[in-house]
N, C-alpha and C positions, 0 to 999 in steps of 0.2 A: 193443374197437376204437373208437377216437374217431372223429366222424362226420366229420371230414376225411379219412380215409383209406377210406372207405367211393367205391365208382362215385358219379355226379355224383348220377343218381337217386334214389338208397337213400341217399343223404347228405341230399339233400333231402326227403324224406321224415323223417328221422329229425330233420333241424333243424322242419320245419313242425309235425309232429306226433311227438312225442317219446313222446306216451301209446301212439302204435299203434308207432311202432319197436320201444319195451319191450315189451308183448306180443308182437309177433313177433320178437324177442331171445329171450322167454322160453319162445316155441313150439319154436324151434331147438336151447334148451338141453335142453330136455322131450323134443326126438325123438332129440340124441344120446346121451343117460342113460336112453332104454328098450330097450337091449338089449345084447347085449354085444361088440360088435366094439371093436376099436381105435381112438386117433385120427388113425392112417395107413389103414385100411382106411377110417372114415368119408369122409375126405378125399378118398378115392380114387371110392368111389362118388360123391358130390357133384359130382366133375368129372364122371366117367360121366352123370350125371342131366343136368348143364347140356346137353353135346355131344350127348345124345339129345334135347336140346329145344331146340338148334337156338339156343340164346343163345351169344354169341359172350360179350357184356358178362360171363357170368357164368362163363364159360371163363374170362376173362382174372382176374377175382376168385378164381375156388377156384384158378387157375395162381398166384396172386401167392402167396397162404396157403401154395401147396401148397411152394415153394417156400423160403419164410418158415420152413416147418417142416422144412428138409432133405430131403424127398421128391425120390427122385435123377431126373432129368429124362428118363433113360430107359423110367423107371417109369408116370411121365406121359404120354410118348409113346406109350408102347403102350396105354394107353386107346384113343386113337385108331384104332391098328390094330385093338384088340377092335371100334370101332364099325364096322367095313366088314364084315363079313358081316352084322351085324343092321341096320345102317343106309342100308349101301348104301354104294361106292366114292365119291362126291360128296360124302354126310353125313362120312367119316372121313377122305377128303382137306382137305377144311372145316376139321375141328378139329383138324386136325395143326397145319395152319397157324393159328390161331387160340392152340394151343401151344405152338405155336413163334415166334409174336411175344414172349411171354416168355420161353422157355429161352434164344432167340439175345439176347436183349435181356443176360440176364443175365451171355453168355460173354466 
């Protein structure tokens, strides 16, 4: 991924300090190659992970990827409804809409 296309933040990060982007480039590739799921199931938890943490910014980045890689939008969506019974009705009304800035973006 070239640092222009990367959030404004983690671009900027990655222009300033290019030695820590690589390391954490290489942390990322190290924790998707230690086990064995997919790279539709990684995908998918990585959205999950963002919407339990409450990052919208990192919603709209693993939405763009998820995307990017065919992941069908309904598949997505329902992360969201996964997050309302563990997150609460606020937290997974939040990241619908936070998913759905990109699925409607893209229809």
């Amino acid at each position: 991924m070239a640092n222009q296309d990367l959030p404004s933040g983690a671009g900027k990060v990655a222009d300033d300090y290019p030695e820590v982007w690589q390391a954490f480039a290489s942390l990322g590739k190290a924790c998707a190659e230690a086990g064995p799921l997919d790279a539709r199931t990684r995908r998918l938890v990585k959205l999950a992970l963002a919407v339990g943490g409450g990052s919208e910014g990192a919603v709209h980045s693993h939405m763009r990827r998820a995307m990017a890689e065919g992941i069908e939008p309904e598949a997505l969506k329902q992360v969201a409804m996964l997050a309302i019974p563990t997150l609460g009705l606020p937290a997974g009304v939040a990241a619908l809409t936070w998913i759905e800035d990109i699925t409607d973006a893209r229809e």
